[in-house]
Z-matrix of the N, CA and C atoms (Angstrom, degrees):
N
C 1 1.448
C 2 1.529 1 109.12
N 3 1.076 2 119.25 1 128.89
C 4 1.633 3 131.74 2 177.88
C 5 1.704 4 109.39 3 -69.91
N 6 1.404 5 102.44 4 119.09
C 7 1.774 6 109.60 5 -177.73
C 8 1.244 7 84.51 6 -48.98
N 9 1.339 8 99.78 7 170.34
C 10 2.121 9 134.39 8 150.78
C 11 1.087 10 114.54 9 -103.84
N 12 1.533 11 110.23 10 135.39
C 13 1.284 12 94.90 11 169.48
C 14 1.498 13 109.40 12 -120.32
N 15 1.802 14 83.89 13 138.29
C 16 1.343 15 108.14 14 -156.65
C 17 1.657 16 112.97 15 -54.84
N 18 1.414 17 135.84 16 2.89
C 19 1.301 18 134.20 17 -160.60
C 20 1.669 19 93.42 18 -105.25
N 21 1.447 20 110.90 19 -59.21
C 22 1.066 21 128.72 20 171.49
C 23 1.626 22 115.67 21 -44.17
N 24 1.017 23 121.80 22 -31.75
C 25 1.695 24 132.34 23 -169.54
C 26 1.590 25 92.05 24 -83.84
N 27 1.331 26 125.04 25 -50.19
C 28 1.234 27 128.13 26 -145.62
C 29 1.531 28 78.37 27 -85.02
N 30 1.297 29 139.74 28 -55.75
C 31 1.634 30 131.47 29 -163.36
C 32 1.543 31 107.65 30 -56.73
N 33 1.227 32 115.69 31 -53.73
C 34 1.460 33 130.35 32 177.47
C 35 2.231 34 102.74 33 -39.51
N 36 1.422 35 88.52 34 -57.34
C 37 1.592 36 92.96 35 -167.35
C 38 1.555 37 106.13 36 -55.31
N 39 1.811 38 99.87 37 -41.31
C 40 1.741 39 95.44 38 -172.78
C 41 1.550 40 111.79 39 -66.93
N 42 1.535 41 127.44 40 -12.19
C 43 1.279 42 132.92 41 167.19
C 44 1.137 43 111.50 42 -61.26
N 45 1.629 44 123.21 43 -56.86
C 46 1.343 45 113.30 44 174.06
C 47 1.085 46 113.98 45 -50.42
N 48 1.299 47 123.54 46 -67.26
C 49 1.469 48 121.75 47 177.74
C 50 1.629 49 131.92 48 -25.52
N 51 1.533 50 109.91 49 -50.77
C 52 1.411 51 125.60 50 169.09
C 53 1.622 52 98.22 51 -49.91
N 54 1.511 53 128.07 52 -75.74
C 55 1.026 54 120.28 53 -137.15
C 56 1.877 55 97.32 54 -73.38
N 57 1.386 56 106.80 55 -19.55
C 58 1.794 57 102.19 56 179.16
C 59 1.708 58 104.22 57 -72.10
N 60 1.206 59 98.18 58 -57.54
C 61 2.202 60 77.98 59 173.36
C 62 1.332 61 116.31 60 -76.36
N 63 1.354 62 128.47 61 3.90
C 64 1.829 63 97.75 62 158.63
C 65 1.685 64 108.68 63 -118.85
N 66 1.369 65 113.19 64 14.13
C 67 1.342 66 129.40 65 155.38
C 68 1.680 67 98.06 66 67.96
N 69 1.425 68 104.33 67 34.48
C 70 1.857 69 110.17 68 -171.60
C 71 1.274 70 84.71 69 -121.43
N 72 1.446 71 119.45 70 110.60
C 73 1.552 72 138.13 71 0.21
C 74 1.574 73 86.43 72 -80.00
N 75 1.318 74 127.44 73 156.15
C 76 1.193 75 135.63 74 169.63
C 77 1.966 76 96.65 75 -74.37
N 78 0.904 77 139.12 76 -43.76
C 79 1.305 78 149.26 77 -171.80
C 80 1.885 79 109.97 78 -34.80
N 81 1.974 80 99.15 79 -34.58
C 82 1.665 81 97.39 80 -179.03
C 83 1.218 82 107.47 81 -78.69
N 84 1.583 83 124.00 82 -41.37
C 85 1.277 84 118.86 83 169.74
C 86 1.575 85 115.97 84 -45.54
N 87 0.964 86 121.04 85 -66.00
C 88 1.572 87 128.03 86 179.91
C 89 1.592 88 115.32 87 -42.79
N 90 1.642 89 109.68 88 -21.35
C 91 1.312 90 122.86 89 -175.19
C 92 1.597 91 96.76 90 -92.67
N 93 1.176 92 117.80 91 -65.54
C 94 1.423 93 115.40 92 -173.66
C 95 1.404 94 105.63 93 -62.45
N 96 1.438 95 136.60 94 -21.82
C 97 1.681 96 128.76 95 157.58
C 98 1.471 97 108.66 96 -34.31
N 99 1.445 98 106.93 97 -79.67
C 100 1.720 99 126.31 98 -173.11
C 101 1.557 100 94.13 99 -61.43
N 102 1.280 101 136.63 100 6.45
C 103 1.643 102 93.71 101 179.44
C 104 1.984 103 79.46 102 -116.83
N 105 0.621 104 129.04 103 -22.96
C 106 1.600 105 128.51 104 155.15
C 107 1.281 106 118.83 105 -37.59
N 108 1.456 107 106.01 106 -73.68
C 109 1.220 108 114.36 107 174.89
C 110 1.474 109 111.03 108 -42.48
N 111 1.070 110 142.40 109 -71.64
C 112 1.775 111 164.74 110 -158.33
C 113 1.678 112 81.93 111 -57.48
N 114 1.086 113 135.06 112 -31.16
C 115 1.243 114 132.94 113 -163.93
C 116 1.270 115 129.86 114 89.30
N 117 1.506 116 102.19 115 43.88
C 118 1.583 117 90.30 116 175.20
C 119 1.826 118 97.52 117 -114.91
N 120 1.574 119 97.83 118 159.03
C 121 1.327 120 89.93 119 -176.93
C 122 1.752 121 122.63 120 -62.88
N 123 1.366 122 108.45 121 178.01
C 124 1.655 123 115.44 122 148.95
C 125 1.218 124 129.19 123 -36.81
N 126 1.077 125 132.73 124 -75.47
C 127 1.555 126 130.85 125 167.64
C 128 1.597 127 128.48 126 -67.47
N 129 1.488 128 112.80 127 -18.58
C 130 1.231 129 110.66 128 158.53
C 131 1.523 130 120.39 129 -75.67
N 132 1.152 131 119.03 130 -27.25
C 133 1.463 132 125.56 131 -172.00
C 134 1.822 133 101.06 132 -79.76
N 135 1.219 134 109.72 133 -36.62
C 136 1.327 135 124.44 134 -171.43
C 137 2.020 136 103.38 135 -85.59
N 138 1.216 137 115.29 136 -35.97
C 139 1.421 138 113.73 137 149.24
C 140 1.361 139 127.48 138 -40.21
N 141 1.851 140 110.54 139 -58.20
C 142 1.146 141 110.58 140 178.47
C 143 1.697 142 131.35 141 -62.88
N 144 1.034 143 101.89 142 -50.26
C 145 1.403 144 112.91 143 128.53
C 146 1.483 145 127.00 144 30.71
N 147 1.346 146 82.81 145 -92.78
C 148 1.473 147 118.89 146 -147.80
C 149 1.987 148 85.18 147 -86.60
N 150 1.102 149 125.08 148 -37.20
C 151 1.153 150 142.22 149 172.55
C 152 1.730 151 109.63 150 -35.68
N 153 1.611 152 98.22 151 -64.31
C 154 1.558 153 114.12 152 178.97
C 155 1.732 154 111.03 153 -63.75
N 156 1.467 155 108.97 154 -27.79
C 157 1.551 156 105.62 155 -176.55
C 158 1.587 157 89.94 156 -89.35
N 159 0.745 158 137.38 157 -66.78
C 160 1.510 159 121.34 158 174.30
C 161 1.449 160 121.16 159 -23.16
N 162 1.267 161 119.46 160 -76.24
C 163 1.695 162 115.03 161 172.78
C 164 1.319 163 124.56 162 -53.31
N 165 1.501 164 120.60 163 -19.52
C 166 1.326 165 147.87 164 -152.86
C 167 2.340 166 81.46 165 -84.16
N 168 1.689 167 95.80 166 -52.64
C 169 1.738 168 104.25 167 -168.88
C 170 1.331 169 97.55 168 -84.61
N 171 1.309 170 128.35 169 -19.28
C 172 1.804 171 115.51 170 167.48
C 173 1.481 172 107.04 171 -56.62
N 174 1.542 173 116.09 172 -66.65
C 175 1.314 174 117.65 173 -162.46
C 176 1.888 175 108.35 174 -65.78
N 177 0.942 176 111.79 175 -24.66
C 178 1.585 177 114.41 176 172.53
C 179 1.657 178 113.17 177 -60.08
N 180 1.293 179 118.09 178 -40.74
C 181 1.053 180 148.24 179 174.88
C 182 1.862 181 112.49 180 -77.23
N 183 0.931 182 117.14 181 -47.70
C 184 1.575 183 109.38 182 -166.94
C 185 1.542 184 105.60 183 -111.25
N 186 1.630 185 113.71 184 15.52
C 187 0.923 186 138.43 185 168.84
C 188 2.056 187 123.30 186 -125.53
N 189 1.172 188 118.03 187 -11.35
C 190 0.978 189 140.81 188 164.51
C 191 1.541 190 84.38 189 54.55
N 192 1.051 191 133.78 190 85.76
C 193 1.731 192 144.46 191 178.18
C 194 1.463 193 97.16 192 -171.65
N 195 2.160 194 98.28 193 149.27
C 196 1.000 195 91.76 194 -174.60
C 197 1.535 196 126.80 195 -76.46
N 198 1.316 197 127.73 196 -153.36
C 199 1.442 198 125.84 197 153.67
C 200 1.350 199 127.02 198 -26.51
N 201 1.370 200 138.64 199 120.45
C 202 1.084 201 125.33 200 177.43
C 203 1.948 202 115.95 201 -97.58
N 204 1.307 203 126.18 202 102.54
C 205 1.158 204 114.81 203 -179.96
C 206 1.202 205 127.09 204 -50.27
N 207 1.518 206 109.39 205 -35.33
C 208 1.442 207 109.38 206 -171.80
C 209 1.042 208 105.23 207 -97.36
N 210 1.049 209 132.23 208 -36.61
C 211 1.410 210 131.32 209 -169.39
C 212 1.621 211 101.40 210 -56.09
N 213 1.601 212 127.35 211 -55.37
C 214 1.185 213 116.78 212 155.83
C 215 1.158 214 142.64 213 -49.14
N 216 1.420 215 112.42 214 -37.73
C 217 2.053 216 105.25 215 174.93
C 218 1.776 217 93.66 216 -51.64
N 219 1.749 218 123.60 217 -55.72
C 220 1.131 219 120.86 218 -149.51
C 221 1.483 220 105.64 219 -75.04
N 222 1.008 221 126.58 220 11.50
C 223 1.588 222 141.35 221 150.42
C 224 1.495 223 122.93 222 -84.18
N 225 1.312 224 108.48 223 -54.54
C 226 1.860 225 112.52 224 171.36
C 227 1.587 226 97.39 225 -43.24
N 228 1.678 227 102.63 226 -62.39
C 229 1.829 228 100.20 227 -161.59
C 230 1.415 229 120.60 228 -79.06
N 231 1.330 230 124.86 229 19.30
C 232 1.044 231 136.85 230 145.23
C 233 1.794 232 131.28 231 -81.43
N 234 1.254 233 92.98 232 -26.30
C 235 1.817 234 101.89 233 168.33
C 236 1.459 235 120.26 234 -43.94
N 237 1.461 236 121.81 235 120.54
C 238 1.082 237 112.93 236 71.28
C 239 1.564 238 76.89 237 -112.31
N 240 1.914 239 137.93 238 3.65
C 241 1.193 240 119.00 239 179.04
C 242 1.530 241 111.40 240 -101.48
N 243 1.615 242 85.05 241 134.53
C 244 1.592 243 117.49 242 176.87
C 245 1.670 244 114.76 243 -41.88
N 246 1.446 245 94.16 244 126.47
C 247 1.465 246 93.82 245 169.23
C 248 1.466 247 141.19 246 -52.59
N 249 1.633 248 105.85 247 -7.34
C 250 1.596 249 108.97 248 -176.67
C 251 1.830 250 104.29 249 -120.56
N 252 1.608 251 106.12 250 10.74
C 253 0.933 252 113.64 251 -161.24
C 254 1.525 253 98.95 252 -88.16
């Protein structure tokens, strides 16, 4: 299993975080609703998350393009399955 690194984890999480209190994209909120609801906890839901903004900044990156909107909602609403999954 590949460590984390812990700096990187913690930036990723405060992203989730940002975009759930100013609801920009409104789409994570709506995601972290339903993955609550379904029963997954707080920090797992907010892991997963954090998962999609992560792959979401690979492909921006290893693709040199900007943000993809859709390409991300259609990642949130796929949770609890992984985007590379």
């Amino acid at each position: 299993m590949a460590k984390t690194n812990p700096v990187l984890k913690q930036t990723i999480l405060e992203v989730v975080n940002n975009q759930l209190k100013s609801l920009d994209p409104p789409e994570t909120k709506q995601t972290y609703d339903r993955l609550v609801a379904d029963g997954i906890s707080d920090q797992e839901a907010r892991r997963l998350i954090g998962c999609v903004v992560s792959s979401e900044i690979f492909d921006v990156l290893k693709q040199q393009q900007p943000f993809d909107h859709d390409r991300f909602v259609k990642a949130l609403n796929k949770l609890p399955k992984l985007p590379w999954e």
